[in-house]
N, C-alpha and C positions, 0 to 999 in steps of 0.2 A: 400634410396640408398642401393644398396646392392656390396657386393663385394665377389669374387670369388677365393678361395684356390687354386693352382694347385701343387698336393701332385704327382707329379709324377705318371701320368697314373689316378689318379682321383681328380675329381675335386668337390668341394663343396661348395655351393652355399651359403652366408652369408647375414642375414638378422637381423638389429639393432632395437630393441625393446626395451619399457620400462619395461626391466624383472630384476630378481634378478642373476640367473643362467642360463646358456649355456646348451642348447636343444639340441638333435641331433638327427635326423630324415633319415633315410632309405627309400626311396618312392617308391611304384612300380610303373610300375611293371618292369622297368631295373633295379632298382636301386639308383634310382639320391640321389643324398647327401645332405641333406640342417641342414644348424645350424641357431638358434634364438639365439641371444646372447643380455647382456646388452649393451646398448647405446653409452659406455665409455668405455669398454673391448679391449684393443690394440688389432690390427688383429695378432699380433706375439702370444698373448697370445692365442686367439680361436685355431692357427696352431696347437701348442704345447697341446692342449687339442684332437682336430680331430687327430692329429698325434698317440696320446694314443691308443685310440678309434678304429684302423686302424682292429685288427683282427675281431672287431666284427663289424665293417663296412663290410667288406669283406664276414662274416659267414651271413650275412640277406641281401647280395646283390645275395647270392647263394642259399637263401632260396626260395627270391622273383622270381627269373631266372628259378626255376625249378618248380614254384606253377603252378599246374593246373587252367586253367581260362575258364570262361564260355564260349560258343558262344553267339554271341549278341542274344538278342531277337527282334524276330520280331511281335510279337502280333500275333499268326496264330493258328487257330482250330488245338489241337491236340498237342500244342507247350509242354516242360514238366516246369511246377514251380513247385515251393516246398516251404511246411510250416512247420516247426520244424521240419525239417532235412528227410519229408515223401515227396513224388513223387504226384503229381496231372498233369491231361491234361488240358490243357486252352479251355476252351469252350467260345467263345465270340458270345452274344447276343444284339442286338439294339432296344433300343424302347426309346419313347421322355417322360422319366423321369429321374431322380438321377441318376446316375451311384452306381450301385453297386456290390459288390463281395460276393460270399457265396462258400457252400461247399459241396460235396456231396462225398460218401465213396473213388472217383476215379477221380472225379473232380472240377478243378477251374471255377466258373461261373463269367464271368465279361460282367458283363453287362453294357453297352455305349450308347449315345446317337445316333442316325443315323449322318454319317460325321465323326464321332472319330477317329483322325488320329491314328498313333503305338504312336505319344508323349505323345496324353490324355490318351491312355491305359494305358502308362506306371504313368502318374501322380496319375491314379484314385489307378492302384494296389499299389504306393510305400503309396501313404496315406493309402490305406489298412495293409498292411506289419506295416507301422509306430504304429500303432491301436493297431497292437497285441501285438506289445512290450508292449506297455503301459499297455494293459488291464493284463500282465502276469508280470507285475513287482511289485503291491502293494503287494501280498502274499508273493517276495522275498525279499522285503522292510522290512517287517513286523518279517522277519526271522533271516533279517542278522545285520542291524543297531544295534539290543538293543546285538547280541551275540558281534561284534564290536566295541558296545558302541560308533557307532558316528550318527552323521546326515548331511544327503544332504540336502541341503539347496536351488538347483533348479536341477533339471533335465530336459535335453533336448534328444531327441530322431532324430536324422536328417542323413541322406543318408551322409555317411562320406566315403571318397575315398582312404584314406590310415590306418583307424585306426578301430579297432573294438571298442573301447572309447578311453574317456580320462576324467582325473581330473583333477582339478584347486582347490589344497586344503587350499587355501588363503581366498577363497570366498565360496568354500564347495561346489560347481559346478561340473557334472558328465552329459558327455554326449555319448549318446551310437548311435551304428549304425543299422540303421533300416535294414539291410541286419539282424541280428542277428535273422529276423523271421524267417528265411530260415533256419538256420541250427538247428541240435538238442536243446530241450529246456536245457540241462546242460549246454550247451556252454554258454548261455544267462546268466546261474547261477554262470560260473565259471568267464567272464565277467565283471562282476558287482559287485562280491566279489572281484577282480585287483582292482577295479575303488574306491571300498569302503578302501579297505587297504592304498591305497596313501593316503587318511585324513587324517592317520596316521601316514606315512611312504612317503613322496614325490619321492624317487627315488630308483631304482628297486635296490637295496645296501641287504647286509646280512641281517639288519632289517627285510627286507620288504619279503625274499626270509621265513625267520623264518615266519613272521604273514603269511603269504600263508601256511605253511605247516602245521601251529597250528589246523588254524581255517578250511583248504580246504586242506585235504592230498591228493587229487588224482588231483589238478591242475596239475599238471604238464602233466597229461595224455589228460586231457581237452584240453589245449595247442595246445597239438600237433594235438589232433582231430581236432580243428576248422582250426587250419593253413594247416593241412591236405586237407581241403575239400575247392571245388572248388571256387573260386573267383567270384562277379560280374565282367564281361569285361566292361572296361570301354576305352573310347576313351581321354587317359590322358592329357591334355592341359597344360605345364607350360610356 
C-alpha cells in the first residue's frame, strides 16, 4: 500500500518497507518525490521529516529539470555512442553468428544477427557496456578497499534509471550503473569511492562528506562532471 504527502504544490509518494530508516528519493527526470520508510513509522512522522528535507527536495528537483538528456537512440549507421566519456560512430553489421561489439580508433562495430530489431541492438550493446564496467573495476577494487579498509561482499552492475549506484551497507552490497561506461573513466572511480565510503558512513552527514575529502579530494569536481554530462533518455514509467 502506498500513501501520498500533499506538501502544498508537491506531493510525495510513500512506500512501507521492512527498513530501519526513511529514504528519500528525487527521480527524474521531473522530479517525482518518493520516500521508503519503516513499516510502523506514522505518516505524521515521515511529513515532518519530507517537510525538513523541503530545500533540498527543491535544489535536485532543479538540477534534474535543467540536466541535459540524450536523444533516444535508434540503432542507425553513423548514430554517435560513447565509451569512457570518448565519441564513436555506430557501424552495424549482420551475419548468422554471436553478436558482437569491437572497436576501432573512430568506431563502434555491432555486429547482429540478420532480423535484429533496434531492441536486440540495444540488449547486445548494454551487456557490452555492462562488460566494461566489470572488466575496469578489479584494479579499482584492488586500490581502494584495503586504502578504505573495507570489503564489498557482492557487486552488481545493472542499467539503473535514477542512480549512478547505490549501497546496502547491512549486507556490504554495491551496485553500480552500467551507463558509467559511457562517461569518463574517473567518474566510474569517483562512484565507487561514494559507494565504498557508505560501509562506513551510511548517510551522506558530516562523517561521510569528511571520508570523501580524506581519501578523494577532487570528488566534488567529479560530481558535478558526471551530473554534468548528458543523461541516458529514457521513457520513465511510474
Amino acid at each position: 500500500m502506498r500513501d501520498v504527502l500533499d506538501l502544498g504544490g508537491l506531493q510525495a509518494e510513500v512506500t512501507r518497507k521492512a527498513i530501519k530508516h526513511v529514504h528519500l528519493s528525487v527521480l527524474p527526470p521531473a522530479g517525482k518525490v518518493r520516500v521508503a520508510a519503516p513499516q510502523r513509522m506514522p505518516l505524521d512522522t515521515i511529513r515532518l521529516f519530507v517537510v525538513s528535507k523541503l530545500a533540498w527536495i527543491r535544489s535536485q528537483q532543479r538540477k534534474l529539470q535543467s540536466q541535459e538528456r540524450e536523444t533516444p537512440r535508434e540503432f542507425l549507421n553513423k548514430e554517435s555512442h560513447y565509451l569512457w566519456g570518448k565519441r564513436y560512430l555506430l557501424e552495424i553489421s549482420h551475419a548468422d553468428a554471436a553478436p558482437t561489439v569491437s572497436l576501432s580508433p573512430r568506431k563502434l562495430h555491432l555486429q547482429v544477427r540478420p532480423g535484429a530489431d533496434q531492441v536486440r541492438c540495444e540488449e547486445v550493446l548494454d551487456a557490452w557496456y555492462r562488460q566494461q564496467v566489470r572488466d575496469a573495476l578489479p584494479a579499482l577494487f584492488a586500490k581502494w578497499e584495503p586504502l578504505l579498509r573495507v570489503k564489498v561482499n557482492r557487486l552488481f552492475v545493472q542499467r539503473m534509471k535514477t542512480k549512478w549506484g547505490s549501497c546496502t551497507p547491512e549486507s556490504g552490497y554495491i551496485r553500480l550503473n552500467t551507463d558509467l561506461a559511457k562517461k569518463p573513466p574517473e567518474c566510474l572511480e569517483y562512484v565507487l569511492v561514494h559507494e565504498l565510503a557508505h560501509l562506513l558512513e551510511p548517510k551522506h552527514n558530516e562523517r561521510f562528506v569528511a571520508l570523501m575529502d580524506m581519501y578523494l579530494s577532487q570528488w566534488q569536481h567529479l560530481r558535478k562532471l558526471l551530473n554534468d554530462l548528458p543523461v541516458r533518455h529514457e521513457n520513465w514509467d511510474y
